[in-house]
C-alpha positions in Angstrom: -33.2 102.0 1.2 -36.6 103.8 1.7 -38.9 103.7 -1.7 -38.0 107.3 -3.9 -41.1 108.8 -6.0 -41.4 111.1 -8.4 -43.7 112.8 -11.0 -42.5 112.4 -14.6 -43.7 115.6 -15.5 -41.9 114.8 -19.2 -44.7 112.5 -19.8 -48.4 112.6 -20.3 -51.2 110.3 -21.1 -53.4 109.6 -24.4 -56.5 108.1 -23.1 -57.8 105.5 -25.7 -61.7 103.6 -25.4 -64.4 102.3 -27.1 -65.8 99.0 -28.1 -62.9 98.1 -30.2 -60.6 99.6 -28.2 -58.4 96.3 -27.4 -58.4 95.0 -30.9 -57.6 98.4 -32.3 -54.1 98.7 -30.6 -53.3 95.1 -30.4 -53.2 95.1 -34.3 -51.0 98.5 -34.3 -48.7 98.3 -31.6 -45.6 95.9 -30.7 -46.4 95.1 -27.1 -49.5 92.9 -26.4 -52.0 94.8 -24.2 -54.8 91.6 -24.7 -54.2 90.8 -20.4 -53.3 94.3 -18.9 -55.2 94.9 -15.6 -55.0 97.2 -12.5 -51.8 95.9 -11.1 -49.9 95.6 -14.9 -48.7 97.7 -18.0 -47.1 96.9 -21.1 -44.5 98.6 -23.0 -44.5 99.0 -26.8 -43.8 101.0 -29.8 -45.9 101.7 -32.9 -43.4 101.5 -36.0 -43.3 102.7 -39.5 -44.2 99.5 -42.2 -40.6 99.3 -42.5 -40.2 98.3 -38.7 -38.5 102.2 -37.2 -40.1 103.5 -34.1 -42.0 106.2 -34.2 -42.9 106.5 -30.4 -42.4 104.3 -27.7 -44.2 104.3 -24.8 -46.3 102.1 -21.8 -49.9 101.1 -21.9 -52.0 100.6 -18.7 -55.5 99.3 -18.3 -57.6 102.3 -17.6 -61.0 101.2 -15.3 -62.7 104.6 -15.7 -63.2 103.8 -19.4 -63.2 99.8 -20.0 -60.1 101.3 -22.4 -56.3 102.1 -22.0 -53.8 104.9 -21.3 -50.6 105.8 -22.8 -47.8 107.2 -21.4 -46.2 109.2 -24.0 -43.3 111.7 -24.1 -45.0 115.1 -23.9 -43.2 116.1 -26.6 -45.0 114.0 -28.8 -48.6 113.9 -27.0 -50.4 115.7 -30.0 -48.6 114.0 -33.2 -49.1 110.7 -31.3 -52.5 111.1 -30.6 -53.4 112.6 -33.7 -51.6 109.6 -35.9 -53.5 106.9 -33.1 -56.4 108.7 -35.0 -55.2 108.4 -38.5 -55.8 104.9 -37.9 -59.2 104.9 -36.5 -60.7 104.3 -39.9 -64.6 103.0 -39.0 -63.2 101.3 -35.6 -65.3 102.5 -32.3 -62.1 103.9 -30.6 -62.0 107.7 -29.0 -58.8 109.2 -29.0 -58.2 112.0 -26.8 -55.2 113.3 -24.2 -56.0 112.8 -20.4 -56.3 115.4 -18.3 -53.1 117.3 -17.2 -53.9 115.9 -13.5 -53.4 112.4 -14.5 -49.5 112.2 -13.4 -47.1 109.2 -14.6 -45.3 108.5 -11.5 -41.9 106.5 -10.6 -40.9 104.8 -7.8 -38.4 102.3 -7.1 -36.4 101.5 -3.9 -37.5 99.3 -1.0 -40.8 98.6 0.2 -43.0 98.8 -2.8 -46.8 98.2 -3.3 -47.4 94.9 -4.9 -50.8 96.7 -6.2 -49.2 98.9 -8.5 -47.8 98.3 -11.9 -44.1 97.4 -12.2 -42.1 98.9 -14.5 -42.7 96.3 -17.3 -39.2 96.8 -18.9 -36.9 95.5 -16.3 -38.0 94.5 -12.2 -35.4 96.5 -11.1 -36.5 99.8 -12.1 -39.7 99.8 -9.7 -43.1 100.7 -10.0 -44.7 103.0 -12.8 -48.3 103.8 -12.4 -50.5 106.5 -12.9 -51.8 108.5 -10.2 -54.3 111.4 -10.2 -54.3 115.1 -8.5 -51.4 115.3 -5.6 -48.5 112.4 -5.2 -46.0 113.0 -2.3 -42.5 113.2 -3.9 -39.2 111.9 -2.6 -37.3 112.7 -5.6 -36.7 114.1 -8.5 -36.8 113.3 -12.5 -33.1 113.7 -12.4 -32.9 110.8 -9.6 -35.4 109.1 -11.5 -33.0 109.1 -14.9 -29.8 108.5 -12.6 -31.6 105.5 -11.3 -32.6 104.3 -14.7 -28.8 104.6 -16.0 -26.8 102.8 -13.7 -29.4 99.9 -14.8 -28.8 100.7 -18.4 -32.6 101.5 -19.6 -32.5 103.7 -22.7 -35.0 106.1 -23.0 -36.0 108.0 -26.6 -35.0 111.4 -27.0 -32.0 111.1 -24.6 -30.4 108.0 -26.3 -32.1 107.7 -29.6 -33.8 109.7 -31.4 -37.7 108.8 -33.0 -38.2 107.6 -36.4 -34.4 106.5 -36.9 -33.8 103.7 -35.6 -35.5 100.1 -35.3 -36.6 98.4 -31.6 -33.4 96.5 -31.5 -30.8 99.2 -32.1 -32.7 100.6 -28.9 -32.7 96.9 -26.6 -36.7 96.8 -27.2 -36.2 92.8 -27.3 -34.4 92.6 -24.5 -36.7 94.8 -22.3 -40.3 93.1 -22.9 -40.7 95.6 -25.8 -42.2 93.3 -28.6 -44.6 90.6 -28.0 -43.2 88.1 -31.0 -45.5 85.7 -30.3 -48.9 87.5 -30.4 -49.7 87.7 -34.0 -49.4 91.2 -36.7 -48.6 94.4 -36.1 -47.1 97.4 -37.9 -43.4 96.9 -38.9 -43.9 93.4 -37.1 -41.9 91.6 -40.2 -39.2 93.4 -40.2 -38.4 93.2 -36.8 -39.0 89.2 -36.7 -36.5 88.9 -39.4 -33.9 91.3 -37.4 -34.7 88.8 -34.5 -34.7 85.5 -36.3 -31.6 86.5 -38.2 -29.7 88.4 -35.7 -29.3 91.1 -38.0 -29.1 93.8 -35.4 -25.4 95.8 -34.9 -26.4 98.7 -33.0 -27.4 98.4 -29.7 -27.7 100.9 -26.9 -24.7 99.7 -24.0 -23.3 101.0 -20.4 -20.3 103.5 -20.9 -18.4 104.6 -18.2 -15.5 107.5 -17.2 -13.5 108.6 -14.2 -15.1 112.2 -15.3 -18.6 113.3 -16.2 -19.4 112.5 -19.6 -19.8 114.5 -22.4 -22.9 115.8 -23.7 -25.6 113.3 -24.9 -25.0 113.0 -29.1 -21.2 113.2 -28.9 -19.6 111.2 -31.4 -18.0 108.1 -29.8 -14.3 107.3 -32.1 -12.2 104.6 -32.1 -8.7 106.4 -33.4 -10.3 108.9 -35.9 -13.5 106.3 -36.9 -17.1 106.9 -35.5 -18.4 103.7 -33.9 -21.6 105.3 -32.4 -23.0 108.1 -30.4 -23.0 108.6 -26.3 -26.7 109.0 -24.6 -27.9 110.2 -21.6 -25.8 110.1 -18.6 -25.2 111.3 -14.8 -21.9 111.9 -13.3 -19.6 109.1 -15.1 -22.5 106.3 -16.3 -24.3 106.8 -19.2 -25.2 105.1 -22.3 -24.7 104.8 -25.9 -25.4 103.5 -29.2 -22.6 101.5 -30.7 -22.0 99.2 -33.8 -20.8 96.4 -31.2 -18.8 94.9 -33.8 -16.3 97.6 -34.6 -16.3 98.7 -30.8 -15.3 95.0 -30.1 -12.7 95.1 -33.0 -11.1 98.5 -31.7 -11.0 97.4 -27.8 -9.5 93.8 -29.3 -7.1 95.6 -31.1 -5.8 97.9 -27.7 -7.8 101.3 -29.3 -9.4 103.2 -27.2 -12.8 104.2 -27.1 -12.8 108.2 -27.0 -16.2 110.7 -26.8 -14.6 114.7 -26.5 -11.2 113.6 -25.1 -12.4 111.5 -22.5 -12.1 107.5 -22.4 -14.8 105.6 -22.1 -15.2 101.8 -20.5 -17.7 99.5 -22.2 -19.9 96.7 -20.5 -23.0 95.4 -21.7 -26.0 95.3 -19.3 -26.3 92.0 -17.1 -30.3 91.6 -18.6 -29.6 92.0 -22.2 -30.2 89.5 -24.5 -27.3 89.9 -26.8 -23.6 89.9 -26.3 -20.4 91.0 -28.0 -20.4 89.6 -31.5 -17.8 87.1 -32.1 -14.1 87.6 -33.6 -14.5 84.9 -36.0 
């Protein structure tokens, strides 16, 4: 199919610069953004000590400054700029929003430039890139989020909420989210013990109906027991957060998983790093 583009006008951009610019967010943030250049982006969190995420978001190399932008939800532009601040202490970092004519933009489909950034979660979700003043559209947001469904990407504020839940409740290992290997950052214990003891029990899955699913925050019940919540979805895919073990144990044991009357199937995405826990 031809290549689909659109805005993501739910998004904007904190522009981050100065000398220590590099340093500054590689010792706050989960992702490592030492290597990003023109045709790359990183994506990241920055997390609470106790290893929660507080925003999520992507981080591309900004040439106009020698410094980075981040591609935030909108939402959350000012309280994430201003706590990008709180950290400043005597660092040489600006921290200031882009202008409103710096657009995020999507694309994904056939025929894409190999001089743009690729969606650094998952290949198969295209290019994201930022573009500035007028970007010829193909699609919409809402094609954008179908698209990003059917491949199982969970996005915060439609399938999690901030500041409750920890990277891998939300698949953050399994979609280039936290850079293990590079060294400290906030929370960065905690979530190398979740990894290294495969603590995690919630994780974001695929869920699927023969009707359109309910609305996103819905309990999901297995007889009259909660085993998670449903996300975002369009038409009959969407996503939700589950404790995998006692969805396992209720599918095992021929109970159906139920969200508002309507029965849901189960499959974990084909790029995840996990699996179903094990009856044993």
């Amino acid at each position: 199919m031809a290549s689909e583009r659109t805005i993501l006008t739910s998004r904007r951009l904190v522009k981050v610069f100065g000398d220590d610019a590099k340093e500054f967010l590689q010792n706050l943030v989960s992702c490592d953004v030492s290597e990003l250049s023109a045709t790359s982006s990183a994506f990241g969190a920055l997390l609470t000590p106790q290893g929660k995420i507080l925003w999520d978001f992507f981080v591309f190399a900004d040439e106009s400054t020698d410094g980075f932008l981040i591609d935030v939800s909108a939402e959350e532009l000012d309280a994430f700029a201003k706590r990008l601040a709180f950290y400043k202490l005597r660092a040489k970092v600006t921290v200031e929003p882009a202008d409103e004519a710096v657009h995020v933009v999507a694309e994904w489909g056939d025929d894409l430039s190999a001089d743009k950034p690729q969606d650094p979660r998952l290949a198969e979700m295209g290019l994201r890139y930022i573009a500035t003043g007028a970007v010829e559209e193909t699609a919409s947001e809402a094609d954008y989020h179908a698209h990003r469904i059917g491949f199982g990407v969970p996005q915060s504020g439609q399938d999690f909420q901030l500041a409750d839940v920890f990277p891998h409740d939300t698949d953050m290992d399994s979609l280039n989210g936290i850079a293990f290997s590079k060294g400290c950052f906030i929370g960065q214990e905690v979530v190398s013990r979740m990894k290294h003891r495969g603590t995690a029990r919630k994780r974001i899955i695929k869920v699927s109906a023969d009707s359109d699913l309910p609305a996103a925050g819905s309990d999901v019940l297995a007889g009259e027991k909660s085993v998670g919540a449903l996300g975002s979805s369009a038409g009959g895919a969407g996503l939700a957060m589950l404790r995998l073990d006692r969805a396992k144990a209720a599918v095992d044991a021929g109970v159906p998983l139920m969200c508002e009357g309507v029965t849901l199937s189960t499959s974990i995405q084909a790029w995840a790093t996990f699996n179903w826990p094990s009856s044993d």
